[in-house]
PDB file of N, CA, C and O in Angstrom:
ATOM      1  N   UNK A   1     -37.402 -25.543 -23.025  1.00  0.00           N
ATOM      2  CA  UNK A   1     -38.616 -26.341 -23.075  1.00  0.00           C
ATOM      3  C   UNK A   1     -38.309 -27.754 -23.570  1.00  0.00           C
ATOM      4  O   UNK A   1     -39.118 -28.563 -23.118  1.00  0.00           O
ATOM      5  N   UNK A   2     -37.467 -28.239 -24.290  1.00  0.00           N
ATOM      6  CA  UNK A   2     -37.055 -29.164 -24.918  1.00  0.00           C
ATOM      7  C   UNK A   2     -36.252 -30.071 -24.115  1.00  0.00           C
ATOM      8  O   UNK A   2     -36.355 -31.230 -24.518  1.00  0.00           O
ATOM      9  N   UNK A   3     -35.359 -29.901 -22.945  1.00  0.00           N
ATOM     10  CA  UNK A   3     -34.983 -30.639 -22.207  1.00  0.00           C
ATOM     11  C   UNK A   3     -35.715 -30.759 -21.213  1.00  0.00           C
ATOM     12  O   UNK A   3     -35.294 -31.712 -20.557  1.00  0.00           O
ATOM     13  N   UNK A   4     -36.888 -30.150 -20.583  1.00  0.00           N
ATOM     14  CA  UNK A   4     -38.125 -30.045 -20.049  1.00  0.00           C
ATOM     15  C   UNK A   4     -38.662 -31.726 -20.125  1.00  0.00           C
ATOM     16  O   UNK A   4     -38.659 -32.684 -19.352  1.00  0.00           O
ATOM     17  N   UNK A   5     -39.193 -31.406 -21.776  1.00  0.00           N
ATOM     18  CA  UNK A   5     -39.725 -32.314 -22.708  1.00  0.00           C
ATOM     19  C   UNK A   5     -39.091 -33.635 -22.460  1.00  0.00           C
ATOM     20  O   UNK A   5     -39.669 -34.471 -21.764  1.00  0.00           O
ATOM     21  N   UNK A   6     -37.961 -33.857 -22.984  1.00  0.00           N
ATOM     22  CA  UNK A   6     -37.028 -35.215 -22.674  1.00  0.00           C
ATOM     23  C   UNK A   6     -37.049 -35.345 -21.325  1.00  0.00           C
ATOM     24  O   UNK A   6     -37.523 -36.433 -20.998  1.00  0.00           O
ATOM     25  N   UNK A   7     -36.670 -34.557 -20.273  1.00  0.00           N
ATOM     26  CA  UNK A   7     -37.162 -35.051 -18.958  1.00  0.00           C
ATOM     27  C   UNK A   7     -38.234 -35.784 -18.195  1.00  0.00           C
ATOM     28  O   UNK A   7     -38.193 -36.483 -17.182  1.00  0.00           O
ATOM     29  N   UNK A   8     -38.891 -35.528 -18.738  1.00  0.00           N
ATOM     30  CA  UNK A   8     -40.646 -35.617 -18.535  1.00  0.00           C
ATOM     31  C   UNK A   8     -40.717 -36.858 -19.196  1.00  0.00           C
ATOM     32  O   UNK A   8     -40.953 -37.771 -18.405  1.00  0.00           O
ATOM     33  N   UNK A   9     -40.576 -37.269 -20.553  1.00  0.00           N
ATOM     34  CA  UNK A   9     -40.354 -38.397 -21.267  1.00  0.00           C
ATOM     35  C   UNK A   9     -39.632 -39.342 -20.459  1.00  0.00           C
ATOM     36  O   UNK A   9     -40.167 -40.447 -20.355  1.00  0.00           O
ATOM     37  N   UNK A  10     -38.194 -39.106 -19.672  1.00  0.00           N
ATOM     38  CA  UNK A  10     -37.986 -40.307 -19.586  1.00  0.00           C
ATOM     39  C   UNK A  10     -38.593 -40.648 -18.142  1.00  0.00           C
ATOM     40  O   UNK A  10     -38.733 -41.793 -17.711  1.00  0.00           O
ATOM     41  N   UNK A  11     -38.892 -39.602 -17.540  1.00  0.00           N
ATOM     42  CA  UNK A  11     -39.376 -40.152 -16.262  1.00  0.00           C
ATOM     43  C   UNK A  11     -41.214 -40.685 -16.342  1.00  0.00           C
ATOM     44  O   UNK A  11     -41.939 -40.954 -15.384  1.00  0.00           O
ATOM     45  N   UNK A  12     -41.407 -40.693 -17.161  1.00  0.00           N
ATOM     46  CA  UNK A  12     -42.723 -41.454 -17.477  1.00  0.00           C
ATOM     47  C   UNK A  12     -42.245 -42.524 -17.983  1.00  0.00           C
ATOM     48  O   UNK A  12     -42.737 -43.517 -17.448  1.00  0.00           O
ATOM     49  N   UNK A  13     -41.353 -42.800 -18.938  1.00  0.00           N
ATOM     50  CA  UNK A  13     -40.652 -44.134 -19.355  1.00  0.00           C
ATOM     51  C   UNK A  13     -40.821 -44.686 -18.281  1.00  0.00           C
ATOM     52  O   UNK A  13     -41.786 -45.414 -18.046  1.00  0.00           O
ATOM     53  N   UNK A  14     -39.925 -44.424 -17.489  1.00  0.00           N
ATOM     54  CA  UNK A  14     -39.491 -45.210 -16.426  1.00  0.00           C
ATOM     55  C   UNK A  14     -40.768 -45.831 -15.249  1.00  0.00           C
ATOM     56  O   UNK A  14     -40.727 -46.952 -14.743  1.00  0.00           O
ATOM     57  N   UNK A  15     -41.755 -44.886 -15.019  1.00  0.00           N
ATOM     58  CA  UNK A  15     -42.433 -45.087 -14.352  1.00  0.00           C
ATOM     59  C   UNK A  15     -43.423 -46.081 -15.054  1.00  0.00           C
ATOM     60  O   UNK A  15     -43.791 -47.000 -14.321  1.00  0.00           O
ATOM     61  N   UNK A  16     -43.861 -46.081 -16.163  1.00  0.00           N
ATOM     62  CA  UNK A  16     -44.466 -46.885 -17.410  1.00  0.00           C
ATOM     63  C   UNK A  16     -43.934 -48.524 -17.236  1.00  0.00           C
ATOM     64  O   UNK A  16     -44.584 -49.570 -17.241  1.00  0.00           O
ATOM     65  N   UNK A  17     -42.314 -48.239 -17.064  1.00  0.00           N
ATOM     66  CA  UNK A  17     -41.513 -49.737 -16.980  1.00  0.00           C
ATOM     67  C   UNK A  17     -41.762 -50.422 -15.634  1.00  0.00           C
ATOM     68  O   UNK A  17     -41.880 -51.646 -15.676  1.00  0.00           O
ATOM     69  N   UNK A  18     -41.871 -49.744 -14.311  1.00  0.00           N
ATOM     70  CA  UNK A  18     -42.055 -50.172 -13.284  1.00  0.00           C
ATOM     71  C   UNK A  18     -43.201 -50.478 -12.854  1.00  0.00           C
ATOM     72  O   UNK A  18     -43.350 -51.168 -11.845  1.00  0.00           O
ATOM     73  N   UNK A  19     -44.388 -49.906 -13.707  1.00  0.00           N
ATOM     74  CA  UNK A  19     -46.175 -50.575 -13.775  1.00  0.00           C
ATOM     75  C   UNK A  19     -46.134 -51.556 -14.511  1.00  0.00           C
ATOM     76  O   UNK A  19     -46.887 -52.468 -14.167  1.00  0.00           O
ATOM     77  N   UNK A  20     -45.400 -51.762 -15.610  1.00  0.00           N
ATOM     78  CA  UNK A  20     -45.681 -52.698 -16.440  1.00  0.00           C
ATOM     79  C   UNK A  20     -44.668 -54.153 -15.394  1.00  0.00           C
ATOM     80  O   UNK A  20     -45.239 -55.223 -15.188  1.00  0.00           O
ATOM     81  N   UNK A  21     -43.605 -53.977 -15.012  1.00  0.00           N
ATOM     82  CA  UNK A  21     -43.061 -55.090 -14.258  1.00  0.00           C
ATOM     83  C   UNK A  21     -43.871 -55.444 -12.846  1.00  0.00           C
ATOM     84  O   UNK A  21     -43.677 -56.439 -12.149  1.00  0.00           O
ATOM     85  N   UNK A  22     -44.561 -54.674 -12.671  1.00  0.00           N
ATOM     86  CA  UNK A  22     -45.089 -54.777 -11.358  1.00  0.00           C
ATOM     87  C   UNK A  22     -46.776 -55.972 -11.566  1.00  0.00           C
ATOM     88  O   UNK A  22     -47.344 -56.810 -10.865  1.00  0.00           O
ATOM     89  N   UNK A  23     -46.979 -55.379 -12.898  1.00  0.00           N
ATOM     90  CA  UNK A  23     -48.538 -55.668 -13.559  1.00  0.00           C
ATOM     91  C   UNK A  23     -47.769 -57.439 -13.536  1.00  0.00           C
ATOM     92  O   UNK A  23     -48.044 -58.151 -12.570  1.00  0.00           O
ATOM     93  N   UNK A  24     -47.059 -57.862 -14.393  1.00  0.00           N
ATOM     94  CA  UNK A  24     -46.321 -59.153 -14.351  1.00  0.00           C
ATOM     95  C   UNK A  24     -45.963 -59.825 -13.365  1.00  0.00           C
ATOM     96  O   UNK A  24     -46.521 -60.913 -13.220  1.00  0.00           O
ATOM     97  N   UNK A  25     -45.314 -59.566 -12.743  1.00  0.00           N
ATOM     98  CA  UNK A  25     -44.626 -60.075 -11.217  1.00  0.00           C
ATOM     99  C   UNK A  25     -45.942 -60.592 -10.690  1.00  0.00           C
ATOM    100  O   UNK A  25     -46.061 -61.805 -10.521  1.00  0.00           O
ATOM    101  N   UNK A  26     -47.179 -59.580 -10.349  1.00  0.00           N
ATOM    102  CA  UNK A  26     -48.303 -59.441  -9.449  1.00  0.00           C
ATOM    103  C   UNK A  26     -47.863 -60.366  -7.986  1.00  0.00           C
ATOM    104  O   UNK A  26     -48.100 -61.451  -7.455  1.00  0.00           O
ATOM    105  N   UNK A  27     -46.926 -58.896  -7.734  1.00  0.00           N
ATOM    106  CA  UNK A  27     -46.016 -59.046  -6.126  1.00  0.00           C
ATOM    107  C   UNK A  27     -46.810 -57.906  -5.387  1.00  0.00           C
ATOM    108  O   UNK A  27     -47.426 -57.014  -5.970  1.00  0.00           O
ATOM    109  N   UNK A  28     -46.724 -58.038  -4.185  1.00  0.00           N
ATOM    110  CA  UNK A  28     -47.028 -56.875  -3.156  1.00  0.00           C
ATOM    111  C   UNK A  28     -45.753 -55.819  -3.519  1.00  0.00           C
ATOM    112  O   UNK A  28     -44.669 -56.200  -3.961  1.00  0.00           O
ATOM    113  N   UNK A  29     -46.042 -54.688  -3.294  1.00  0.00           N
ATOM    114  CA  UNK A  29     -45.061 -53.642  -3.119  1.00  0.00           C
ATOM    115  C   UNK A  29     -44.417 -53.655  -1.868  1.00  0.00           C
ATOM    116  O   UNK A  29     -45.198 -53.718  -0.918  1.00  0.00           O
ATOM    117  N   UNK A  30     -42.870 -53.601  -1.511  1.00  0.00           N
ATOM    118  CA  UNK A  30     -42.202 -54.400  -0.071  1.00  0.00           C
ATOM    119  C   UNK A  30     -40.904 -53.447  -0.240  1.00  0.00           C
ATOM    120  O   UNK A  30     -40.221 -53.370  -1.261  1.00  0.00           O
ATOM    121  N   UNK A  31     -40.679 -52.650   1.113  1.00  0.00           N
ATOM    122  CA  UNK A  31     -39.158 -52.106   1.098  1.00  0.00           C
ATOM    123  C   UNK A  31     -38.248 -52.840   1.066  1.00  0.00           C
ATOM    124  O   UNK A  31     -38.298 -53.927   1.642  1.00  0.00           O
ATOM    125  N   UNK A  32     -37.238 -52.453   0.420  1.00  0.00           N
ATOM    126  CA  UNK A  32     -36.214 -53.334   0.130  1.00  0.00           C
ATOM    127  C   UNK A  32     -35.481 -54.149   1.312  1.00  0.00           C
ATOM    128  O   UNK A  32     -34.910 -55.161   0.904  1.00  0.00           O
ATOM    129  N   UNK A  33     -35.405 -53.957   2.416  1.00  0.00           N
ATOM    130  CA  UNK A  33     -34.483 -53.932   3.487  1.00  0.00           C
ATOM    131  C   UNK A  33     -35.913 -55.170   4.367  1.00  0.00           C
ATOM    132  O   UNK A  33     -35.568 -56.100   5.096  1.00  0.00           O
ATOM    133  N   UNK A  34     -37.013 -54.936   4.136  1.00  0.00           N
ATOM    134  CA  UNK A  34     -38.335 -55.630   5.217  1.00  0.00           C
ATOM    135  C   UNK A  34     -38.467 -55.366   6.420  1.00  0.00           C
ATOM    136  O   UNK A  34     -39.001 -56.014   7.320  1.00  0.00           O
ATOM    137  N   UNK A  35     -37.854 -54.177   6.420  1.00  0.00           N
ATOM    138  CA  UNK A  35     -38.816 -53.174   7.886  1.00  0.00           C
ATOM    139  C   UNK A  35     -38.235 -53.841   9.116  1.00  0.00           C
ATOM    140  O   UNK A  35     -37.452 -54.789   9.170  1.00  0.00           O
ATOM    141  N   UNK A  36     -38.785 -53.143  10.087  1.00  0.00           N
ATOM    142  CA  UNK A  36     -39.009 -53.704  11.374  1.00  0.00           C
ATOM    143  C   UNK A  36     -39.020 -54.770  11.363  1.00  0.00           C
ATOM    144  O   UNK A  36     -37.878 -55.163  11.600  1.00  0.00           O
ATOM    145  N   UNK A  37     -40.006 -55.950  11.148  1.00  0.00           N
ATOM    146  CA  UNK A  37     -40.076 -57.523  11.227  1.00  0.00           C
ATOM    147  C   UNK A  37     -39.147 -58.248  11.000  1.00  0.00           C
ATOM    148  O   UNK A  37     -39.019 -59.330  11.573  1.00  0.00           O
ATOM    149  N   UNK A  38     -38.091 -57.680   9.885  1.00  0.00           N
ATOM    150  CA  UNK A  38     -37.046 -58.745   9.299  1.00  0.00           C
ATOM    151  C   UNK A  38     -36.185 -58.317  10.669  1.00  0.00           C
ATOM    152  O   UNK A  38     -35.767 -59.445  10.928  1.00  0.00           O
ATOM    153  N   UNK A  39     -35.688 -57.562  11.615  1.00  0.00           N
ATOM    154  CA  UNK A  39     -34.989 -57.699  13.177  1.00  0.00           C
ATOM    155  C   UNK A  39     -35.348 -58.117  13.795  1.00  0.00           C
ATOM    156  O   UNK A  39     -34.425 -58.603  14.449  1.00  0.00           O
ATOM    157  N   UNK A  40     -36.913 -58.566  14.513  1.00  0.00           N
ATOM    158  CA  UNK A  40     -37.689 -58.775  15.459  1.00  0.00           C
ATOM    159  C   UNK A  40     -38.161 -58.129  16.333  1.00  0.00           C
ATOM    160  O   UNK A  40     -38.445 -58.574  17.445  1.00  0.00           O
ATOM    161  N   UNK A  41     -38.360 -56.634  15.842  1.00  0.00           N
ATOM    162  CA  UNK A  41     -38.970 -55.505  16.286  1.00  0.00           C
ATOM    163  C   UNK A  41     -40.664 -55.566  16.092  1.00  0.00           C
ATOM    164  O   UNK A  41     -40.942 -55.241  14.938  1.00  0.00           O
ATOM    165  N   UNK A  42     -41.567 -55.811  16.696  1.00  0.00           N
ATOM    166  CA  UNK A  42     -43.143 -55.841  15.971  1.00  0.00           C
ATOM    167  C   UNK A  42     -43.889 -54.545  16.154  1.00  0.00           C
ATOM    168  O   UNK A  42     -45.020 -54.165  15.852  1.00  0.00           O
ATOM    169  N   UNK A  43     -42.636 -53.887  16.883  1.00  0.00           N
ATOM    170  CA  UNK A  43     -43.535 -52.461  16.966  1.00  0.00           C
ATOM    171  C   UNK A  43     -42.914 -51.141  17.013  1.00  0.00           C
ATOM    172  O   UNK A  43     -41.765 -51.170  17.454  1.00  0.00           O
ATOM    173  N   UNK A  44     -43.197 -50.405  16.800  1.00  0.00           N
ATOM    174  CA  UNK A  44     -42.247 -49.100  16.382  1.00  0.00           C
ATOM    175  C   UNK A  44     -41.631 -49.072  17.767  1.00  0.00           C
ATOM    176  O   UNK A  44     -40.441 -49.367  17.879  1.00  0.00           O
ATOM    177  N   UNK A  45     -42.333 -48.749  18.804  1.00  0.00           N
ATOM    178  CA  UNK A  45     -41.845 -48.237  20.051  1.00  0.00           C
ATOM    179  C   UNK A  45     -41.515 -49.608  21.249  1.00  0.00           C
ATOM    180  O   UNK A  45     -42.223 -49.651  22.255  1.00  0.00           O
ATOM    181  N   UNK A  46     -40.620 -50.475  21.082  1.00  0.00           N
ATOM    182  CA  UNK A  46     -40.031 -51.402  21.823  1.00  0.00           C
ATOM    183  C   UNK A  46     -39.631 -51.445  23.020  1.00  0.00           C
ATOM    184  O   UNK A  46     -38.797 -52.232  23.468  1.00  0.00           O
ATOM    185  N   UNK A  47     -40.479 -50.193  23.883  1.00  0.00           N
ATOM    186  CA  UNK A  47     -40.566 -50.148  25.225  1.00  0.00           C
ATOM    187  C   UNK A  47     -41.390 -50.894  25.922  1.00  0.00           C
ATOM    188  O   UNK A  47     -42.450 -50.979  25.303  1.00  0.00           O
ATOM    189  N   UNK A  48     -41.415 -51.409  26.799  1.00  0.00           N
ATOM    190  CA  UNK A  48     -42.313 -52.249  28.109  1.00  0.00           C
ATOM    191  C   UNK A  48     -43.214 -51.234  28.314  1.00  0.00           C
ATOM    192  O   UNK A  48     -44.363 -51.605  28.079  1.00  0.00           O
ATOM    193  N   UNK A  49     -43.089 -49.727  28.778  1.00  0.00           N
ATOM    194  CA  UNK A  49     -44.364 -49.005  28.747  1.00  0.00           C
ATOM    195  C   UNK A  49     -44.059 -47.830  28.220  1.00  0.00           C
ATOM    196  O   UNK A  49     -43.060 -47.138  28.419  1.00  0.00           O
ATOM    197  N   UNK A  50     -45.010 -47.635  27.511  1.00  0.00           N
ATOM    198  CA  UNK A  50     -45.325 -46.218  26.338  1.00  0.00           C
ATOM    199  C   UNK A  50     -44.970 -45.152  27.029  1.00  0.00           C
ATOM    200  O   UNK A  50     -45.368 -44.910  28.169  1.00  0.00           O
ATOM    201  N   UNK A  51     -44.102 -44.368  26.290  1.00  0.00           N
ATOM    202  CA  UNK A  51     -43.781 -42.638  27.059  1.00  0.00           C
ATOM    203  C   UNK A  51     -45.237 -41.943  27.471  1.00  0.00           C
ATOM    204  O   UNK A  51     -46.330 -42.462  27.239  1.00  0.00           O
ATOM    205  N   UNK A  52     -45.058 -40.845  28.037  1.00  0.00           N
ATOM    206  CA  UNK A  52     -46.793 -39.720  28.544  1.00  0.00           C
ATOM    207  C   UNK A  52     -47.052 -39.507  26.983  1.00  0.00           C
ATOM    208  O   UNK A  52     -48.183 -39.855  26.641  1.00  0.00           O
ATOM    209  N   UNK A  53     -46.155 -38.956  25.863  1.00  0.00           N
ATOM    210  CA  UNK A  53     -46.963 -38.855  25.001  1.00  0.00           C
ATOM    211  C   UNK A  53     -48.037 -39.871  24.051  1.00  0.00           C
ATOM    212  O   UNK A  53     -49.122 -39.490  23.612  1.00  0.00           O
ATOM    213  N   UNK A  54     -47.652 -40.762  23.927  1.00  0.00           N
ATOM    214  CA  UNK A  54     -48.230 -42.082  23.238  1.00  0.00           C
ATOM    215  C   UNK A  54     -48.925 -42.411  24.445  1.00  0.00           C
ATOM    216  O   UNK A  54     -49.705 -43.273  24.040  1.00  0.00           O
ATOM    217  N   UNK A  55     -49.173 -42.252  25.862  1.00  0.00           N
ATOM    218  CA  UNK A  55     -50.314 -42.505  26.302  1.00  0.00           C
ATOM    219  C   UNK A  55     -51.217 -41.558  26.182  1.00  0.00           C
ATOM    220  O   UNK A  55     -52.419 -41.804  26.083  1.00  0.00           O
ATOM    221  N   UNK A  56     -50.842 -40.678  26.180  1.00  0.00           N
ATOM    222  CA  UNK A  56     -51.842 -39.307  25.523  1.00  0.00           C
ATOM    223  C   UNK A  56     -52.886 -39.857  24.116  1.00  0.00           C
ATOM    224  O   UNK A  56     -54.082 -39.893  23.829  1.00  0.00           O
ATOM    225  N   UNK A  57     -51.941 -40.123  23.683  1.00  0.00           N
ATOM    226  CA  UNK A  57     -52.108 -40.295  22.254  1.00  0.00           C
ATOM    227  C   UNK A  57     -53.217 -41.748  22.092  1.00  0.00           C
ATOM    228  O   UNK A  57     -54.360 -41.698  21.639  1.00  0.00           O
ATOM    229  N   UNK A  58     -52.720 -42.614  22.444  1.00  0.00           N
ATOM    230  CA  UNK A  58     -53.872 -44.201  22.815  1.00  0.00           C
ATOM    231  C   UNK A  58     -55.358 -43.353  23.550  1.00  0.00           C
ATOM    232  O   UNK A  58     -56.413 -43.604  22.968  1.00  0.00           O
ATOM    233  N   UNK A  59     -55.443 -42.348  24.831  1.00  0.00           N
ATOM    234  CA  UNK A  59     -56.478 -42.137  25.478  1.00  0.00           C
ATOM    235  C   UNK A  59     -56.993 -41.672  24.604  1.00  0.00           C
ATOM    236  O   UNK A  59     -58.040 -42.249  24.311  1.00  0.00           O
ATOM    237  N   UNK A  60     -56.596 -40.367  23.658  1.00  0.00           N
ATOM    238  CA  UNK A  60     -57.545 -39.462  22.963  1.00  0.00           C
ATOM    239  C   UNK A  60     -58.183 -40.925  21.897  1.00  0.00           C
ATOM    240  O   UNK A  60     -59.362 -41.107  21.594  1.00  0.00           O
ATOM    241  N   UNK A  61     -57.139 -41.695  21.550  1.00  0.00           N
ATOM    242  CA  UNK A  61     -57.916 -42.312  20.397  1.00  0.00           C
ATOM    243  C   UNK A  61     -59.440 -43.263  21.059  1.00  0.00           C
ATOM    244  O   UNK A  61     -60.634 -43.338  20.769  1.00  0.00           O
ATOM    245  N   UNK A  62     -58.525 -43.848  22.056  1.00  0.00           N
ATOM    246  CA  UNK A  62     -59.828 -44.505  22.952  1.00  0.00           C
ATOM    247  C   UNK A  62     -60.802 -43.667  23.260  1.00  0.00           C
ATOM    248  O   UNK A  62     -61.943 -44.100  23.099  1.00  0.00           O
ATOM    249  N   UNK A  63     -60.661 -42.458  23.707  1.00  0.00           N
ATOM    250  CA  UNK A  63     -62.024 -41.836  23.262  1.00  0.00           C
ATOM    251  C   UNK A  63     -63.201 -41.201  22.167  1.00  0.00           C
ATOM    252  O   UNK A  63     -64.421 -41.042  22.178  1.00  0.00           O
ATOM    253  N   UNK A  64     -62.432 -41.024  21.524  1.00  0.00           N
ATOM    254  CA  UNK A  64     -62.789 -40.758  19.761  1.00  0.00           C
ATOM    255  C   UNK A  64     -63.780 -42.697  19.399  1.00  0.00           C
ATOM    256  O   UNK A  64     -64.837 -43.023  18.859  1.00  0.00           O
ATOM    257  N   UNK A  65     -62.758 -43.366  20.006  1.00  0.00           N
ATOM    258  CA  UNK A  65     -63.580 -44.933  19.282  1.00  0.00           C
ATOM    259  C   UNK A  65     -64.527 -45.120  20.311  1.00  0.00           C
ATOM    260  O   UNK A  65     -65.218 -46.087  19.989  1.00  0.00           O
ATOM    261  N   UNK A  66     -64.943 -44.590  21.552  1.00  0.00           N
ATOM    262  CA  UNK A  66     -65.862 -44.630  22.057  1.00  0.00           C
ATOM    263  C   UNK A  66     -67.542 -43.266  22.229  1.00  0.00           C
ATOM    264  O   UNK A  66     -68.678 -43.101  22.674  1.00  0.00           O
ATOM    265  N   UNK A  67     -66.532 -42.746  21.543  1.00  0.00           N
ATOM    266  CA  UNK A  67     -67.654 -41.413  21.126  1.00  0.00           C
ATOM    267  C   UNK A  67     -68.328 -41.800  19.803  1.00  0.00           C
ATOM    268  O   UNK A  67     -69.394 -41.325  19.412  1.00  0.00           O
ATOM    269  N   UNK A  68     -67.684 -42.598  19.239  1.00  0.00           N
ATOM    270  CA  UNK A  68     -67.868 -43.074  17.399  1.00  0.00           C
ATOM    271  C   UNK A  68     -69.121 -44.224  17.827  1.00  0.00           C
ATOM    272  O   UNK A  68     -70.309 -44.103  17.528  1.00  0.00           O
ATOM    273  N   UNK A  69     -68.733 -44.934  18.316  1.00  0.00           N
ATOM    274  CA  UNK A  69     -69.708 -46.055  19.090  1.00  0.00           C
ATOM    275  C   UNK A  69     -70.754 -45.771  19.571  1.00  0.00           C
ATOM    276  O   UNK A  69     -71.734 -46.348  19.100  1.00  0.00           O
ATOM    277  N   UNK A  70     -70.959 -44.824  20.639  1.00  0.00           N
ATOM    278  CA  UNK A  70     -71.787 -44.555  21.459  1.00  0.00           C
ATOM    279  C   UNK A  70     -72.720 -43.717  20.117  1.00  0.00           C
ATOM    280  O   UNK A  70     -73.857 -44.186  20.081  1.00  0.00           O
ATOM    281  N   UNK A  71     -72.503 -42.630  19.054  1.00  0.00           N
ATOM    282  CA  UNK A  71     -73.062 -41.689  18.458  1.00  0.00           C
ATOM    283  C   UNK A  71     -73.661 -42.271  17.484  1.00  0.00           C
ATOM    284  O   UNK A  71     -74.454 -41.591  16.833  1.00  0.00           O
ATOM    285  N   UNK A  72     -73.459 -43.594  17.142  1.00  0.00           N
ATOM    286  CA  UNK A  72     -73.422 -44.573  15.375  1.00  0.00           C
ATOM    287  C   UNK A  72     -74.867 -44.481  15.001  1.00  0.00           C
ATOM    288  O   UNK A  72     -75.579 -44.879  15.923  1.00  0.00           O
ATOM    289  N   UNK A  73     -75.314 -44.216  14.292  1.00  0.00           N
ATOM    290  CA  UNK A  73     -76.972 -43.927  13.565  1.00  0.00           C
ATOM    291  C   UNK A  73     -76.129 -45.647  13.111  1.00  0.00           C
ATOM    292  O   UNK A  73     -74.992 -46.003  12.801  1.00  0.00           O
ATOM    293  N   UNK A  74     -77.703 -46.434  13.342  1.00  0.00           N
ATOM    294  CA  UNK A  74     -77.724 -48.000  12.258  1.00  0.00           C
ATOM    295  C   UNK A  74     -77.961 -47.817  10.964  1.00  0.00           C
ATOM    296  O   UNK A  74     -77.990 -48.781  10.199  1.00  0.00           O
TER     297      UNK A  74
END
């Protein structure tokens, strides 16, 4: 239970230290590396046209945002 204890302790330390530097900085939170954008990738899937599944995937949503629309109480 006791190394439990110290475990727990320091990983709240730590997490305590990284709110408190974060509270200071008052930076956005940013992966280290900057994603996609820092290559010149703007989109996950860097094909000219979307595979059948991701067009699957765009229709169902296009219909869901047009069922949402059409159903909307003001």
């Amino acid at each position: 239970m006791q190394i439990f204890l110290i475990t727990f302790g320091v990983f709240l330390a730590v997490v305590v230290a990284m709110a408190i530097g974060y509270i200071f900085q008052k930076k956005t939170i940013s992966g280290s590396c900057g994603g996609l954008g820092s290559i010149g990738i703007e989109k996950e899937c860097d094909c000219p046209e979307p595979c059948d599944n991701r067009k699957k995937k765009m229709a169902k949503e296009e219909a869901r945002r047009k069922m949402l629309a059409e159903n909307r109480i003001i």
